[in-house]
SEKOLDREN-705907 format. One record per residue: residue in one letter; x, y, z of N, C-alpha, C in turn. Coordinates in pm, whole numbers, padded with zeros to 5 digits, always signed. Last residue first. Layout:
BEGIN
AXYZXYZXYZ;...
END
This chain:
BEGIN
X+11619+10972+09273+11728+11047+09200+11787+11139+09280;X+11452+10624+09183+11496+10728+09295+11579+10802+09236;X+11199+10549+09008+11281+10606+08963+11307+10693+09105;X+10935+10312+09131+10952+10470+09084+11120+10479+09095;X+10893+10112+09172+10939+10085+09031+10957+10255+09058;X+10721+09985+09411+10854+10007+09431+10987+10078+09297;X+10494+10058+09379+10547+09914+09377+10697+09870+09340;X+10437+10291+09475+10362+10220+09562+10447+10056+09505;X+10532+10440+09260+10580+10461+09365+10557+10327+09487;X+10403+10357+09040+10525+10291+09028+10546+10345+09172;X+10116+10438+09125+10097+10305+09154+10276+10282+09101;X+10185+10734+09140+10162+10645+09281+10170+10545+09259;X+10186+10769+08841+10323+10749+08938+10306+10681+09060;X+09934+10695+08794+10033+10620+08726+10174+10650+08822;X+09814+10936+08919+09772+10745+08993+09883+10703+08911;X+09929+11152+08847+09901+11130+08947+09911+10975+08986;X+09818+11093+08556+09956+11096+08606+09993+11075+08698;X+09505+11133+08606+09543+10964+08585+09720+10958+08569;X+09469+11375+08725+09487+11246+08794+09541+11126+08712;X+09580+11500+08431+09662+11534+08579+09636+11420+08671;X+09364+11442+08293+09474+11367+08248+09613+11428+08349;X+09158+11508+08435+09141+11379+08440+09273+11355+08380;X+09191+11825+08461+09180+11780+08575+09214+11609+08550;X+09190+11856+08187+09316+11875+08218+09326+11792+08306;X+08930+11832+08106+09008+11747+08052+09136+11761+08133;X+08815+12004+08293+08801+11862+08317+08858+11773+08277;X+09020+12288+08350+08946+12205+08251+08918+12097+08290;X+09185+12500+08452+09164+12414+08547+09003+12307+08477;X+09452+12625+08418+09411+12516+08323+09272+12418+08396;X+09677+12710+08588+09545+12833+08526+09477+12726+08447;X+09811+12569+08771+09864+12589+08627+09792+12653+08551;X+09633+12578+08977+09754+12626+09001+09844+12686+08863;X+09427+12393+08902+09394+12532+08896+09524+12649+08908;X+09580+12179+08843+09549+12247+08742+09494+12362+08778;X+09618+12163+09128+09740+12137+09037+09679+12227+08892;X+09345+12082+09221+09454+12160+09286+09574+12218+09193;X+09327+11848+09080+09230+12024+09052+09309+12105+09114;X+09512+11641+09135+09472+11691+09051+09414+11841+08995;X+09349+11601+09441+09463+11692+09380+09540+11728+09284;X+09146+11507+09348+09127+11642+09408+09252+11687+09432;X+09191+11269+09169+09112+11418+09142+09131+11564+09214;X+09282+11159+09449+09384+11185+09287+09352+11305+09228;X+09045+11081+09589+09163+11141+09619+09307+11213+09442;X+08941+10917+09336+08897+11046+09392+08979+11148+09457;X+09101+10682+09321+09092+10786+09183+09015+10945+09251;X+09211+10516+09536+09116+10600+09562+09160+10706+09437;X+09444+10361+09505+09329+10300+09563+09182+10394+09544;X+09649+10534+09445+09629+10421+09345+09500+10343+09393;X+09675+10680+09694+09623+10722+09584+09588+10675+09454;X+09751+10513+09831+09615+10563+09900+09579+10656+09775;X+10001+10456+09826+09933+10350+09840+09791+10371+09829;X+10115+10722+09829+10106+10651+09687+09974+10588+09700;X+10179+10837+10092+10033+10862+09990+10043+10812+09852;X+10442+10762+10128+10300+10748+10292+10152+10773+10188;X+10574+10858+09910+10561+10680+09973+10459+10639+10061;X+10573+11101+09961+10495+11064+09845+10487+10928+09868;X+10443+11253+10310+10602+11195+10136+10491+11142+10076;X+10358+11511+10420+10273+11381+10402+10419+11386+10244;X+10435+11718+10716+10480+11680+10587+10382+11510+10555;X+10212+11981+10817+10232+11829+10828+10289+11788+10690;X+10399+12272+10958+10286+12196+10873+10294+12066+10896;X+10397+12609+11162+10357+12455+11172+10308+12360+11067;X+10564+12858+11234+10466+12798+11188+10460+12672+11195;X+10623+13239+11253+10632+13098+11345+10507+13003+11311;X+10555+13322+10955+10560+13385+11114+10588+13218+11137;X+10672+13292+10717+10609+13432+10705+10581+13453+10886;X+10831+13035+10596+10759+13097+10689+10733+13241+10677;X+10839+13003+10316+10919+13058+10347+10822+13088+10488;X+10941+12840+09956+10844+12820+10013+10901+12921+10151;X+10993+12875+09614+11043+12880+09762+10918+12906+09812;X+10905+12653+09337+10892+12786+09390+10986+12770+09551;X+10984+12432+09160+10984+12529+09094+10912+12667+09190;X+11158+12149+09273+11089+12240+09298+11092+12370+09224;X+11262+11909+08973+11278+12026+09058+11177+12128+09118;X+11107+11651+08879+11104+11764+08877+11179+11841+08968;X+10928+11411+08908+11082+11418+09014+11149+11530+08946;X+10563+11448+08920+10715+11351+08857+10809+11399+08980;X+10358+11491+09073+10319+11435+08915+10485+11384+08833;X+10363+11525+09317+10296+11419+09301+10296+11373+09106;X+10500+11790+09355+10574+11644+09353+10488+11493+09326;X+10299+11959+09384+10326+11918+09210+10460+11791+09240;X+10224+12018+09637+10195+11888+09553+10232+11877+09429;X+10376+12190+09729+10444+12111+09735+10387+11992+09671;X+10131+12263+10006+10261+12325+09947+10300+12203+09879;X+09804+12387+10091+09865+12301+10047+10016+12342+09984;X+09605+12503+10393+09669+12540+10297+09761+12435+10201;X+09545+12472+10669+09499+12430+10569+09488+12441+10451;X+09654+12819+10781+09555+12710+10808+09517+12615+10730;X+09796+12956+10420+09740+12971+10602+09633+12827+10612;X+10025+13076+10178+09891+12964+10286+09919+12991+10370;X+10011+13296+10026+10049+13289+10105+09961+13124+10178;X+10179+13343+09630+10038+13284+09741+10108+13281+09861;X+10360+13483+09473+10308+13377+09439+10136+13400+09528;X+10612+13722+09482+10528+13635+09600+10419+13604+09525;X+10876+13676+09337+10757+13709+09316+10683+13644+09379;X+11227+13748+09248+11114+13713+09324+11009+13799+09372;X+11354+13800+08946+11337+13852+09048+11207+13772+09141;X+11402+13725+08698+11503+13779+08773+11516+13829+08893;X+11214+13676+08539+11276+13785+08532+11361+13793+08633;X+11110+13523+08832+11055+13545+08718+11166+13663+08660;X+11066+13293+09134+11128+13338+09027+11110+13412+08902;X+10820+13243+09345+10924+13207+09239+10945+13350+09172;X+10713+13213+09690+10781+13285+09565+10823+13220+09463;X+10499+13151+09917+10487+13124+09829+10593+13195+09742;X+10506+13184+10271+10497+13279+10174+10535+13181+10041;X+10238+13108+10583+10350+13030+10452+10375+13196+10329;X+10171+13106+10854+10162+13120+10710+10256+13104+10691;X+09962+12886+11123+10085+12996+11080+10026+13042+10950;X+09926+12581+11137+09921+12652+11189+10035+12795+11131;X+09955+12368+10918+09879+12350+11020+09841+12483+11121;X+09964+12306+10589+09991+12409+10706+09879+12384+10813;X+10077+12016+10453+09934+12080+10465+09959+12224+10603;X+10315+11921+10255+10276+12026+10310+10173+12049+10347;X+10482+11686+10021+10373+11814+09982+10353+11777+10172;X+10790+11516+09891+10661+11566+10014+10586+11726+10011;X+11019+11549+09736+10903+11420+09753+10825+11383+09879;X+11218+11723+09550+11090+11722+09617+11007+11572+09674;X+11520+11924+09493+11432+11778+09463+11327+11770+09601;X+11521+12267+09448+11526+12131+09531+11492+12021+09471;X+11438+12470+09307+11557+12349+09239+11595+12245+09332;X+11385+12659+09554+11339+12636+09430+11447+12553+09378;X+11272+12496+09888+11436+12550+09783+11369+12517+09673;X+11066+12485+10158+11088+12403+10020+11144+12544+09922;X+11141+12630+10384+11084+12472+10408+11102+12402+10288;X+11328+12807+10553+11286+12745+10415+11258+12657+10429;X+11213+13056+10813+11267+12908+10799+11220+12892+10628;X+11048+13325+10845+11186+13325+10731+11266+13187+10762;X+10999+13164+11210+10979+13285+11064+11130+13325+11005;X+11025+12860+11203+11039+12994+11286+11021+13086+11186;X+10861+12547+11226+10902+12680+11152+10910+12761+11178;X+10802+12214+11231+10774+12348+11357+10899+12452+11227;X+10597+11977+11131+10735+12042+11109+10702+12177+11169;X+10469+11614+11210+10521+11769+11214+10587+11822+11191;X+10432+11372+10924+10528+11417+11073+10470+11556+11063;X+10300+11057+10872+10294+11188+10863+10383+11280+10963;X+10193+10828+10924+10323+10775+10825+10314+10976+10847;X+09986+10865+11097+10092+10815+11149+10212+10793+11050;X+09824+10947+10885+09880+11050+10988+09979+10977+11092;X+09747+10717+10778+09831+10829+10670+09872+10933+10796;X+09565+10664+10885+09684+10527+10813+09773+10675+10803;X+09367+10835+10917+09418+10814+11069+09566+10736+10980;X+09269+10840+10672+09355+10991+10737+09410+10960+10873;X+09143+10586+10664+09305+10609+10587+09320+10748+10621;X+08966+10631+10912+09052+10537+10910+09181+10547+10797;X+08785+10853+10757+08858+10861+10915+09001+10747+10944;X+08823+10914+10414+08766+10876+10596+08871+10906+10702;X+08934+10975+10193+09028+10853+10277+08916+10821+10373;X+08816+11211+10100+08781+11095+10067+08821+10975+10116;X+08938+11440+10261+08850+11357+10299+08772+11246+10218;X+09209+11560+10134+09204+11436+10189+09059+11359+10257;X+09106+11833+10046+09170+11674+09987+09165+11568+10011;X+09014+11946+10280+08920+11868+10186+08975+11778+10127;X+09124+11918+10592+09165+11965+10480+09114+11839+10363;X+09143+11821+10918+09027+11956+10823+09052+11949+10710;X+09266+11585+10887+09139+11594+10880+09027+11709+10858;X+09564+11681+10892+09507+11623+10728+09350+11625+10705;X+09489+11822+11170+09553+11888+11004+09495+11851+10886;X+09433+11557+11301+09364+11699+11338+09400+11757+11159;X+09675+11408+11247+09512+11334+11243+09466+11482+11235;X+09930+11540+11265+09914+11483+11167+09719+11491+11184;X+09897+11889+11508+09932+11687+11542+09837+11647+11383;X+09879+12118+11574+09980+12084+11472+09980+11928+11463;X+09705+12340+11756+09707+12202+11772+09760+12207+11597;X+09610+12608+11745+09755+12577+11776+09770+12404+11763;X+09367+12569+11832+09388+12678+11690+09544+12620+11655;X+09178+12417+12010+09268+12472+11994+09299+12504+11847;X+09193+12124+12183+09108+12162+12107+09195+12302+12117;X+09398+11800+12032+09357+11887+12081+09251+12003+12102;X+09285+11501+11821+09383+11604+11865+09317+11732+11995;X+09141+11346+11682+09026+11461+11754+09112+11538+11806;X+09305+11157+11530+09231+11252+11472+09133+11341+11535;X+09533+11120+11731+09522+11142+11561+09441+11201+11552;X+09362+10983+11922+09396+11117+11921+09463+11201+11842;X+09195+10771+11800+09116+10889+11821+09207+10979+11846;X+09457+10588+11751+09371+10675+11662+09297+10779+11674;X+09517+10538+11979+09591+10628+11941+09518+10694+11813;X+09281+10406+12050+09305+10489+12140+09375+10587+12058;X+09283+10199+11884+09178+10305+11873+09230+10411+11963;X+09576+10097+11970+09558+10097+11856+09421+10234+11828;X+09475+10014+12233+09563+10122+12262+09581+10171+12128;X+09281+09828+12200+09254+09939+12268+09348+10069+12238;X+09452+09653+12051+09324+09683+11974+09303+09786+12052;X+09659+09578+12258+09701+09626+12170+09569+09693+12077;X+09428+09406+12434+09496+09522+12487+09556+09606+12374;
END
């Protein structure tokens, strides 16, 4: 009985609703390339350690100088992107649909270095860095691809850069994943 209700909840993780508006963890993480090296089964592990976050327009989701330890997949809506420069804010990028916020928490404990900012009534899936260590010390691929993410972000987007961004990447997941990461 528990094995039924176990697949059960899985399939609706990940076939969710049908719909443009559907915000549920499985559906989100599963359109979004990063994450399809996990499969079906670690995007199903990972969408139950995963929450929704509902956003009214002009909600802050991520404070520049925040402390950070969850990246963002937009599920529905947009996102406005700013930092800082001179003195003045500078819209960055907007995500939409499958969009990523927030992964440079994957490479230390840094201060957020942009605001993040609904732009309309929105929806993402927060994934912490504790729900994706385990899955990133397992899978160097997953790592890569956000990795590239990161370096294309930093204009650097070199193979050398890309491999010495994942292997930071996996070195923190695996102190995150064994409990040794530095809380602050």
């Amino acid at each position: 009985m528990k094995q039924i209700f176990l697949t059960a909840t899985i399939g609706v993780f990940l076939a969710g609703a049908a719909g443009a508006a559907d915000c549920r963890p499985g559906p989100v993480l599963g359109a979004n390339e990063q994450f399809a090296p996990l499969g079906k089964g670690g995007i199903a592990t990972l969408a139950i350690a995963s929450r929704p976050v509902d956003l009214r327009r002009d909600d802050v989701l991520i404070q520049r100088g925040d402390k950070g330890d969850s990246l963002y997949v937009v599920g529905r809506g947009r996102l406005v992107v700013r930092i800082r420069e001179g003195g003045k804010d500078i819209e960055v990028a907007r995500p939409e649909p499958g969009g990523l916020v927030g992964e440079f928490m994957l490479l230390d404990s840094q201060d957020r270095t942009a605001t993040v900012v609904a732009a309309e009534d929105s929806c993402v899936v927060e994934v912490t860095r504790r729900a994706l260590a385990p899955l990133l010390v397992k899978d160097a691929e997953l790592a890569r691809r956000f990795a590239r993410v990161i370096a294309e972000r930093q204009g650097d987007a070199s193979s050398f850069n890309v491999d010495v961004l994942a292997e930071r990447i996996r070195t923190r997941a695996a102190a995150e994943a064994s409990g040794k990461e530095e809380r602050k």
